[in-house]
Backbone bond lengths (Angstrom), bond angles and torsions (degrees), N, CA, C in turn:
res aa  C-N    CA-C-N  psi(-1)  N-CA   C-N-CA  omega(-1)  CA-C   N-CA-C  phi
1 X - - - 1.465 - - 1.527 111.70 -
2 X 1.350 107.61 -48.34 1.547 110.51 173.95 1.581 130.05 -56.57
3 X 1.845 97.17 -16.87 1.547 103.78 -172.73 1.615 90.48 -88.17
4 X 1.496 120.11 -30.51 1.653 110.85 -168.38 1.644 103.81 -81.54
5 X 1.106 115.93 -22.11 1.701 103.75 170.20 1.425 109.36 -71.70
6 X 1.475 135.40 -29.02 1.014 145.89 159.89 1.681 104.09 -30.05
7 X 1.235 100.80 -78.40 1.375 124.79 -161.39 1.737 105.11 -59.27
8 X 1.252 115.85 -24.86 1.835 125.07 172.27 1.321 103.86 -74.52
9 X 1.133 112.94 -34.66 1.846 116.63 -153.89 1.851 79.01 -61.51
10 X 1.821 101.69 -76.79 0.941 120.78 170.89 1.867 137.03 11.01
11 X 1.794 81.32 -68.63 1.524 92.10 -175.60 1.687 95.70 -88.36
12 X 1.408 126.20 -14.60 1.326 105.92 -178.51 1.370 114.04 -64.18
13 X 1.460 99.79 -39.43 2.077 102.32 178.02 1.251 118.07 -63.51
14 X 1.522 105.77 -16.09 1.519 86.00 -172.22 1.635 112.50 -87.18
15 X 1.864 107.42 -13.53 1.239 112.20 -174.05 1.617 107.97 -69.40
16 X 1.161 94.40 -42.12 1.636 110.13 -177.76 1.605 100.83 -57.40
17 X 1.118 126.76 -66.54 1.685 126.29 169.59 1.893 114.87 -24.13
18 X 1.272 86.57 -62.38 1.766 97.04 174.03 2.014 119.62 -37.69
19 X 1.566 91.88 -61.31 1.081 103.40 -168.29 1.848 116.83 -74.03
20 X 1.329 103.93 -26.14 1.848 130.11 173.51 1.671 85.01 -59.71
21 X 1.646 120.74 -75.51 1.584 115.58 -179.32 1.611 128.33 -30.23
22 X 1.767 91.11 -51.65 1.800 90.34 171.36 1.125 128.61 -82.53
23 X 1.300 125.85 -3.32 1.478 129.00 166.86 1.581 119.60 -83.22
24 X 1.360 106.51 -12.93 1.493 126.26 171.94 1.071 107.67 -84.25
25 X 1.467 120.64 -59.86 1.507 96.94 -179.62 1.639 110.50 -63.81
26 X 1.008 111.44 -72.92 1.633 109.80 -176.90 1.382 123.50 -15.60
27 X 1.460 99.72 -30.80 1.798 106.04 179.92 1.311 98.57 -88.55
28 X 1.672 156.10 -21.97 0.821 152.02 -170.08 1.584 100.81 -101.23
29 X 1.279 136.86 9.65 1.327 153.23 -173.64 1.841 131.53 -96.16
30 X 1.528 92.51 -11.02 1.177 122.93 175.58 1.337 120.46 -47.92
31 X 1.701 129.34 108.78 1.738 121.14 171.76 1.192 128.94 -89.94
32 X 1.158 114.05 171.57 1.451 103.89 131.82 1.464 115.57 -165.77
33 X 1.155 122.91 -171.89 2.030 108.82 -167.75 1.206 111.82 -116.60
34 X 1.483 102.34 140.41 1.466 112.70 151.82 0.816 133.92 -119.77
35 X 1.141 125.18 168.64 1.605 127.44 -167.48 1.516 102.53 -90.64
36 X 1.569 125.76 127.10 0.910 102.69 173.52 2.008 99.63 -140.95
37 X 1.308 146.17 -142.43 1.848 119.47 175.77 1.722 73.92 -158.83
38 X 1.508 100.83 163.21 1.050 145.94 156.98 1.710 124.85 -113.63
39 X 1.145 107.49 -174.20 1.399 103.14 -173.65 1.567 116.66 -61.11
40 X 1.218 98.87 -24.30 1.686 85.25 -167.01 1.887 102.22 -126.71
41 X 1.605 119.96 -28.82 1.097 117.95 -169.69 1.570 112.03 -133.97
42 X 1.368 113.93 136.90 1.839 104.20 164.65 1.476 112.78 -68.40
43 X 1.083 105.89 132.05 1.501 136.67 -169.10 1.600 120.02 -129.82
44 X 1.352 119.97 150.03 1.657 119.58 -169.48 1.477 110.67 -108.90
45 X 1.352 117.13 123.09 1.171 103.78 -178.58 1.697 111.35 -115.37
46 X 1.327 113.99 133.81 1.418 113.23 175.07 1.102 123.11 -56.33
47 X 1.585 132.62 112.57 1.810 130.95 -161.16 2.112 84.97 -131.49
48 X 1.446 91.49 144.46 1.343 99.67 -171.84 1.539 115.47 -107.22
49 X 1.479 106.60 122.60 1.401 114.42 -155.73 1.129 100.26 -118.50
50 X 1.292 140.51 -9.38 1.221 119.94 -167.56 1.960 99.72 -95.01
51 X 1.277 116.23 131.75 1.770 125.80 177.92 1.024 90.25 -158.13
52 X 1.797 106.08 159.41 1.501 159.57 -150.96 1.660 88.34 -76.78
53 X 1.250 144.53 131.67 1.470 127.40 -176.71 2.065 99.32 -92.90
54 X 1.346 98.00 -8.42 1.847 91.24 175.97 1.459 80.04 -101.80
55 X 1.007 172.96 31.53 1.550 151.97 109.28 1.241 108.75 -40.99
56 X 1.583 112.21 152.26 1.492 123.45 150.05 1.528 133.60 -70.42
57 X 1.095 115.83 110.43 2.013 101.98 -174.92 1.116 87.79 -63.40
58 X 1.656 86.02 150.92 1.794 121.23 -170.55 1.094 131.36 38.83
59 X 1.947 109.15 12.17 1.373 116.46 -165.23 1.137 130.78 21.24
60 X 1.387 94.10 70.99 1.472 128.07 151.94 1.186 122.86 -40.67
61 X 1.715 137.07 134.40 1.401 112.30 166.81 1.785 135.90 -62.04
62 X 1.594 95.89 -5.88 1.699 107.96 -172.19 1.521 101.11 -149.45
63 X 1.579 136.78 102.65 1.012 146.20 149.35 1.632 113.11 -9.19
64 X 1.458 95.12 117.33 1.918 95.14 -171.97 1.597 97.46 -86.97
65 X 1.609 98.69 148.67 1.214 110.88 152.75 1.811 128.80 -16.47
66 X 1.662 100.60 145.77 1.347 88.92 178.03 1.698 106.53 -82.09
67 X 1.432 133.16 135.92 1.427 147.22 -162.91 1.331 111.51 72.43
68 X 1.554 127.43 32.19 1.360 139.75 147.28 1.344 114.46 -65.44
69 X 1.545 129.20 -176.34 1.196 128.93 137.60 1.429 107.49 -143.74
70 X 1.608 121.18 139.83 1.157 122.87 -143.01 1.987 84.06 -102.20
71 X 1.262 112.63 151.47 1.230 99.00 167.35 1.517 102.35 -141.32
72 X 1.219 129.35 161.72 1.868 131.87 157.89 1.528 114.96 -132.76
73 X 0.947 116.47 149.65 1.378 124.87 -172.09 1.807 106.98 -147.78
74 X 1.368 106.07 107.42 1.368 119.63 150.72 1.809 136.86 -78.90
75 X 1.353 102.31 107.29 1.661 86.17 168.09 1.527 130.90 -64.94
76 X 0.900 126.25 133.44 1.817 121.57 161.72 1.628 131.10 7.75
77 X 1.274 132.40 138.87 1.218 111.83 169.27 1.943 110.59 -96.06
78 X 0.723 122.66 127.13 1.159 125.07 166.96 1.670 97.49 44.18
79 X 1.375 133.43 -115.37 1.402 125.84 -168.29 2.336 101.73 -150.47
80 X 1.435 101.03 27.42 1.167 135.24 178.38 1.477 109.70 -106.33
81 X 1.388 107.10 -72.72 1.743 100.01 -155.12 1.850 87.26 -121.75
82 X 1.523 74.98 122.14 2.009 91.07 167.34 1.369 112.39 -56.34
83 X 1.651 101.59 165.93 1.367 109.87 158.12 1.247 132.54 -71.10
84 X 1.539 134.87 -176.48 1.236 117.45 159.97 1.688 92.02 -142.98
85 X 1.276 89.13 171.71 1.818 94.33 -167.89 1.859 88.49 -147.63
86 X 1.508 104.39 101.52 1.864 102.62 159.76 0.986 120.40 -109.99
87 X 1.483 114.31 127.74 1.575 119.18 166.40 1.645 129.64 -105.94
88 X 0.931 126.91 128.53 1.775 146.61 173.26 1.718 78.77 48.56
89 X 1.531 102.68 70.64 1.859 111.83 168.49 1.317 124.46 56.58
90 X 1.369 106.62 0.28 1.709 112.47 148.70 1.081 128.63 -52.37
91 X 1.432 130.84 157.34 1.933 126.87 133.68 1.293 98.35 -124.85
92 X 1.350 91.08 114.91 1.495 115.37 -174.28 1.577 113.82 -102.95
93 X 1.358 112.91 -26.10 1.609 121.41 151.39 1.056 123.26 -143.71
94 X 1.501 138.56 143.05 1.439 148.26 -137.80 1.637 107.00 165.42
95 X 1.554 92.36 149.96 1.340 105.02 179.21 1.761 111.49 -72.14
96 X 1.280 94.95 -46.38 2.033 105.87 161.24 1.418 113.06 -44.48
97 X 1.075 132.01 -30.83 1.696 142.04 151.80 0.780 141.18 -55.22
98 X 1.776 121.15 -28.85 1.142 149.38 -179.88 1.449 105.31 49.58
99 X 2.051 125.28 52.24 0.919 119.91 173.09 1.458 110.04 -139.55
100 X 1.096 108.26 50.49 1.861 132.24 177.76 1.466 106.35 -141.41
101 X 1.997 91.07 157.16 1.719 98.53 -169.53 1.050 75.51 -169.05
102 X 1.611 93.17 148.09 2.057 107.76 152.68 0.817 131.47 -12.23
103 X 1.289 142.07 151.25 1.565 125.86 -178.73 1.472 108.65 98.22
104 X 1.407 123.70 -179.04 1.264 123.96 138.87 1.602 130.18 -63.75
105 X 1.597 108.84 133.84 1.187 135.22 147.31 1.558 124.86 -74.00
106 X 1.407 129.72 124.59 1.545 117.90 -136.02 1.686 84.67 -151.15
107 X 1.397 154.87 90.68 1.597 137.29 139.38 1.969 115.64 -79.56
108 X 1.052 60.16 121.88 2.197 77.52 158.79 1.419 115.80 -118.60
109 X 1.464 75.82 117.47 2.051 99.71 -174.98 1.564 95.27 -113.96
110 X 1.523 115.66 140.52 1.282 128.14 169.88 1.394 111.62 -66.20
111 X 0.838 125.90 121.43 1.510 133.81 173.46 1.333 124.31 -48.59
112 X 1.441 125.52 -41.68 1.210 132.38 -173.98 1.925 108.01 -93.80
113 X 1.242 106.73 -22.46 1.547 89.13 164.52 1.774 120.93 -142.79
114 X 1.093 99.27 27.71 1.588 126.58 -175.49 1.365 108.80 40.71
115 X 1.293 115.07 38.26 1.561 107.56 151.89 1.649 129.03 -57.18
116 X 0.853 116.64 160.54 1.957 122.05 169.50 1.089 92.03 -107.85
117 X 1.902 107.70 121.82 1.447 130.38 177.18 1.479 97.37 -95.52
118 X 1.040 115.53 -43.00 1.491 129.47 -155.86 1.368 120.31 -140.32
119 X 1.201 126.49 140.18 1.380 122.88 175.01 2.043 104.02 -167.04
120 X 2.046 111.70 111.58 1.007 109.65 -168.32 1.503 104.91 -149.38
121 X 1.630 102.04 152.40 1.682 86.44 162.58 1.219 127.15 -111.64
122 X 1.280 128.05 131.29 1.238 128.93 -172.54 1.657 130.34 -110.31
123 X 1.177 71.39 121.23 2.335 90.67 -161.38 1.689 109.21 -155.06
124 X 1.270 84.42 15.81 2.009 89.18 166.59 1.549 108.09 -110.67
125 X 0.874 101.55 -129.31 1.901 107.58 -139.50 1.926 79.34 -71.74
126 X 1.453 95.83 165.64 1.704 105.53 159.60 1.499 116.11 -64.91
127 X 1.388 122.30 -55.51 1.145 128.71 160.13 1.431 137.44 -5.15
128 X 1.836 91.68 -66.91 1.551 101.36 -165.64 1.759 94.28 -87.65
129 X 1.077 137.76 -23.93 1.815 155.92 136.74 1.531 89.57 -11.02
130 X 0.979 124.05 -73.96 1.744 131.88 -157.35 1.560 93.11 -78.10
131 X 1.320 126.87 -78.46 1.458 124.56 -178.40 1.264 105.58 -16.06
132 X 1.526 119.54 -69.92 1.651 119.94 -159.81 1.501 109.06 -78.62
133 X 1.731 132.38 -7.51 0.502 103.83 149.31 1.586 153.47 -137.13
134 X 2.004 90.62 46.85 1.170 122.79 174.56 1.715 108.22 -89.69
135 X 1.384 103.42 -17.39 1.344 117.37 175.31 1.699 125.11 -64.56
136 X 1.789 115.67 -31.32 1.411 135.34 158.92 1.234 110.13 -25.20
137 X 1.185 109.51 113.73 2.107 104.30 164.42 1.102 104.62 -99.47
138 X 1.211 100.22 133.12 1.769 123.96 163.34 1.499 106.41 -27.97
139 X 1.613 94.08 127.15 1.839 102.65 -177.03 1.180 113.97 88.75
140 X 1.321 127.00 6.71 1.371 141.84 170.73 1.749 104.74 -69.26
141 X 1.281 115.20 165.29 1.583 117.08 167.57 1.595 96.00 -127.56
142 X 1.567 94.05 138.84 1.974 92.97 179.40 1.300 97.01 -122.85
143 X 1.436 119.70 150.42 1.125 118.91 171.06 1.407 98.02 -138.52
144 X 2.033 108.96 122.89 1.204 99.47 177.12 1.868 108.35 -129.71
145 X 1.608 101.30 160.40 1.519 105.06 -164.28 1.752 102.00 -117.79
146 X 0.919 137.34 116.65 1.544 114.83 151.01 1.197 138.37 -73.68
147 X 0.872 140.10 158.32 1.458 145.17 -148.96 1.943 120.93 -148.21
148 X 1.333 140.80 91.23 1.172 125.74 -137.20 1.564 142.67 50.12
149 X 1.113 110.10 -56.73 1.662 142.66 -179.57 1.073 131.63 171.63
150 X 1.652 107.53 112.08 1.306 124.96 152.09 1.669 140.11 -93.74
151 X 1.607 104.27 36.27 1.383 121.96 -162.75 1.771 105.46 -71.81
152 X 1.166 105.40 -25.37 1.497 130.12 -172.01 1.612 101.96 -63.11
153 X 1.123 139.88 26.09 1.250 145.11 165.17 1.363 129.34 -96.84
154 X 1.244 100.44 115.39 1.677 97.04 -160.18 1.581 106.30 -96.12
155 X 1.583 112.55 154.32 1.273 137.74 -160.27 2.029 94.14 -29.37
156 X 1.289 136.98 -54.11 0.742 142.94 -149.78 1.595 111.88 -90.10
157 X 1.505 115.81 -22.08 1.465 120.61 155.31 1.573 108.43 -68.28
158 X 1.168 100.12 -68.40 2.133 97.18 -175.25 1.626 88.82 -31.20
159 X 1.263 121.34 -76.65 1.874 120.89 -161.57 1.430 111.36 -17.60
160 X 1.759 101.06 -61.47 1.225 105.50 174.03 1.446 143.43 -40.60
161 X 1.341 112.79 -45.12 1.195 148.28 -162.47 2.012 91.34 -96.39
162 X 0.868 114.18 -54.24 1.790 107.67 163.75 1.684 117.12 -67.46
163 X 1.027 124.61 -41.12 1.573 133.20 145.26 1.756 103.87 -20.60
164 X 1.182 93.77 -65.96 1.787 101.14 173.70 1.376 130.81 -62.75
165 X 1.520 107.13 -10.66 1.271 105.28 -169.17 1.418 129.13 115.49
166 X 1.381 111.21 -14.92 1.306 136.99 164.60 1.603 105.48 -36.05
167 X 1.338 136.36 116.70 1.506 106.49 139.77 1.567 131.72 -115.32
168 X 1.682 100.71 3.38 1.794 111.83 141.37 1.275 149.68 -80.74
169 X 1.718 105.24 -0.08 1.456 94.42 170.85 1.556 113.20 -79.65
170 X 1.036 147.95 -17.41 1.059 137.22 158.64 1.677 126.89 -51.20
171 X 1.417 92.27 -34.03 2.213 78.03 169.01 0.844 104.74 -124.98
172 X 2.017 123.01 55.02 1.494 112.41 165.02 1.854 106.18 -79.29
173 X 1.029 113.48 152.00 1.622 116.64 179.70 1.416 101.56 -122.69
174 X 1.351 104.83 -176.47 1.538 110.37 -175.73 1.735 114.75 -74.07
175 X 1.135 107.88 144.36 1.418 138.08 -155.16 2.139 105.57 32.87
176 X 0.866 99.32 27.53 1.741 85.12 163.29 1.486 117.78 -75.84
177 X 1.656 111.05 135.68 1.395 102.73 173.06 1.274 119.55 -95.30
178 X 1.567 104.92 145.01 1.260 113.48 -173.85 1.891 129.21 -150.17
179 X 1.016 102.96 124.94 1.378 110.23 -169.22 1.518 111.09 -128.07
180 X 1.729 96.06 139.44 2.031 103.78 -168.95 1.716 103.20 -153.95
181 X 1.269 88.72 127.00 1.906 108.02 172.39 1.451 97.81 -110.74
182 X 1.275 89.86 145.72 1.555 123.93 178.31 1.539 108.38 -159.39
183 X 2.134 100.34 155.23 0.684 112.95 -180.00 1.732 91.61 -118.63
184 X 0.994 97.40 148.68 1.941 76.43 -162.68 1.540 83.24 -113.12
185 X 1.947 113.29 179.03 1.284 136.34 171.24 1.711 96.62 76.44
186 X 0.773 159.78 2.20 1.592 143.76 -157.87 1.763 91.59 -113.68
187 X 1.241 109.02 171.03 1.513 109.28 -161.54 1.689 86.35 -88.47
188 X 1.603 121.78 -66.92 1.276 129.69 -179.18 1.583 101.67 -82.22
189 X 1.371 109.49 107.30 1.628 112.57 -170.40 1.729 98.13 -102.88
190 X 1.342 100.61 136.17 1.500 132.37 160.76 1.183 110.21 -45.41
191 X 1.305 154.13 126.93 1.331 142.60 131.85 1.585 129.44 -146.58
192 X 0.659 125.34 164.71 1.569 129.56 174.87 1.102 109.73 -117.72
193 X 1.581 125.71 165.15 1.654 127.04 -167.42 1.779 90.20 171.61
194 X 1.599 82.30 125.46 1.802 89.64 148.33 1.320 93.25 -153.88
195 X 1.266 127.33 -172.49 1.411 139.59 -134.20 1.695 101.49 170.30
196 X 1.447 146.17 113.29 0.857 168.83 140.82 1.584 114.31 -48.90
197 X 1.120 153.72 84.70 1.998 133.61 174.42 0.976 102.07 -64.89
198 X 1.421 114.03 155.13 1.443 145.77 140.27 1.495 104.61 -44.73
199 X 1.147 122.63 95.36 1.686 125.40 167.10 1.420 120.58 -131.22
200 X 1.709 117.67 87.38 1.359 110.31 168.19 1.349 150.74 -29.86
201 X 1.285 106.75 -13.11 1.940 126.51 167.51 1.635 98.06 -89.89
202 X 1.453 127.72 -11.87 1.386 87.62 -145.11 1.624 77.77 -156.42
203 X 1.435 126.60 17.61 1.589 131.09 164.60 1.186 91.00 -65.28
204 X 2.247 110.83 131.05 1.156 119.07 138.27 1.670 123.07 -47.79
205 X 1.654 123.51 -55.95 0.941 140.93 144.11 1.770 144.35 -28.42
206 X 1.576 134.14 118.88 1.586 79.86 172.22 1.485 108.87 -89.34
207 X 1.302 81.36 160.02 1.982 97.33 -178.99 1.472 101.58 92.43
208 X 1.584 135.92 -31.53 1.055 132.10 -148.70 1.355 106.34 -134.04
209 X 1.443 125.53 145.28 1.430 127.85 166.72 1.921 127.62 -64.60
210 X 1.112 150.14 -158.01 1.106 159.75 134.64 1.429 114.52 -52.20
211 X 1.473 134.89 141.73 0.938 153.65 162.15 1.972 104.52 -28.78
212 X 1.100 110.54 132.05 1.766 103.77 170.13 1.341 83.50 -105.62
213 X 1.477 116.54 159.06 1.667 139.95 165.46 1.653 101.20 -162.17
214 X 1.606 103.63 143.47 1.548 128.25 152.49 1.323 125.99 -128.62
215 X 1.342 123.19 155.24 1.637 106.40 167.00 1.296 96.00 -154.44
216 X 1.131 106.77 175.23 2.113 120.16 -163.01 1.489 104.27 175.93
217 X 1.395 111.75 -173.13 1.296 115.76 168.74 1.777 97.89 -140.78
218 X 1.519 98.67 142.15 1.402 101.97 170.43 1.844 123.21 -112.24
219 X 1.105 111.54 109.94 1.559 102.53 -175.01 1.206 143.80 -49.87
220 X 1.423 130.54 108.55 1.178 134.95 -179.29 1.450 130.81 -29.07
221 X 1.526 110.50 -19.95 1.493 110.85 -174.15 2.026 106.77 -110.95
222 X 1.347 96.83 -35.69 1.871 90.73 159.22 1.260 116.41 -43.84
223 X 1.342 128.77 137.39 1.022 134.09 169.05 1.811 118.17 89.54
224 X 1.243 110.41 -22.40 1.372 108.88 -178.52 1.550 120.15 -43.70
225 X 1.519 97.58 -40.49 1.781 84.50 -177.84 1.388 130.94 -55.01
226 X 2.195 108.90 -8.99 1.446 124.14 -164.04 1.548 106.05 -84.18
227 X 1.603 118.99 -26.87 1.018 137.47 -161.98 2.137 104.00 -99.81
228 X 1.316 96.65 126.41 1.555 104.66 179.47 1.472 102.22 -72.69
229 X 1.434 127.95 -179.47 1.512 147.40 169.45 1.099 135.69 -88.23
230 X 1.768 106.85 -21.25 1.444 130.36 152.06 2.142 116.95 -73.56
């Protein structure tokens, strides 16, 4: 008898465990929308807002300033597991999202009040690559991810992207990972960048390098004068 009260106690904790798990996630499940476009239409994408306020957004290694915005950005794993890109405790793109692809992964957040203007992947024509992102207004924040390969960038995208502050898009090669924040338009521009190579001795991956990642926070009030009121 004593071993079967044992055995109740038992299964009661574990029910209780179960149900403690699903109330956790569910509470960590919280949305809300932004506006963000695709090629042809504005569209809403579910970005997850609800976090712990003694947590770090995007778990950061160092809690940003108050009127920071904390951001992280993962590159791709090999040609399996997407990137993800979080901003001020968002995931605003992720493979769990199902809103990443080959190519670059690309969000534009307004600088002055960290909205998501934009959020796309880009792996079509060179063209429409340059359009969207000749389209960036000064004082914008970009956050970009690669994903398999982004070697497909022609002389006049890298420019761009060094224009910004970049000083790896020019020797990205095939399948290197690579990920870069910017605050664009400012004379001395903000950014972060690392870049992973393609190195057959020395791929985490085969065929593929290690994951690239950065994170920081960029301040809400730099840059404001670049950004209009409309």
């Amino acid at each position: 008898m004593k071993f079967k009260g044992v055995l109740n106690i038992v299964a009661g904790m574990v029910v209780l465990l179960i149900i403690w798990g699903i109330a956790s996630f569910n509470a960590g499940d919280r949305s809300a929308e932004v506006f963000v476009y695709d090629d042809d239409y504005q569209k809403k994408l579910n970005v997850d807002e609800g976090f712990d306020s003694s947590k770090v957004k995007c778990s950061v290694s160092e809690r940003c300033q108050p009127g920071h915005f904390a951001f992280r950005i993962r590159s791709g794993a090999a040609n399996t597991v997407g990137p993800k890109i979080c901003f001020d405790g968002k995931t605003i793109m992720s493979e769990a999202r199902n809103n990443v692809g080959g190519g670059l992964d690309i969000v534009v957040v307004n600088g002055k009040t960290g909205v998501v203007e934009n959020a796309r992947i880009l792996n079509g024509s060179p063209q429409e690559t340059l359009s969207f992102l000749k389209d960036i207004k000064p004082g914008m924040i970009v956050l970009v991810a690669s994903y398999d390969n982004a070697n497909g960038m022609t002389d006049e995208i890298r420019n761009l992207f060094s224009g910004m502050g970049s000083s790896k898009a020019k020797s990205l090669k095939f399948r290197d990972n690579w990920v870069f924040a910017v605050r664009t338009g400012l004379e001395n521009t903000l950014h972060f960048e690392k870049i992973n190579v393609n190195d057959e001795k020395n791929n985490l991956y085969e065929g593929w390098p290690e994951t690239a990642e950065v994170e920081g926070c960029f301040s809400s009030i730099v840059g404001q004068a670049n950004l209009s009121d409309v």
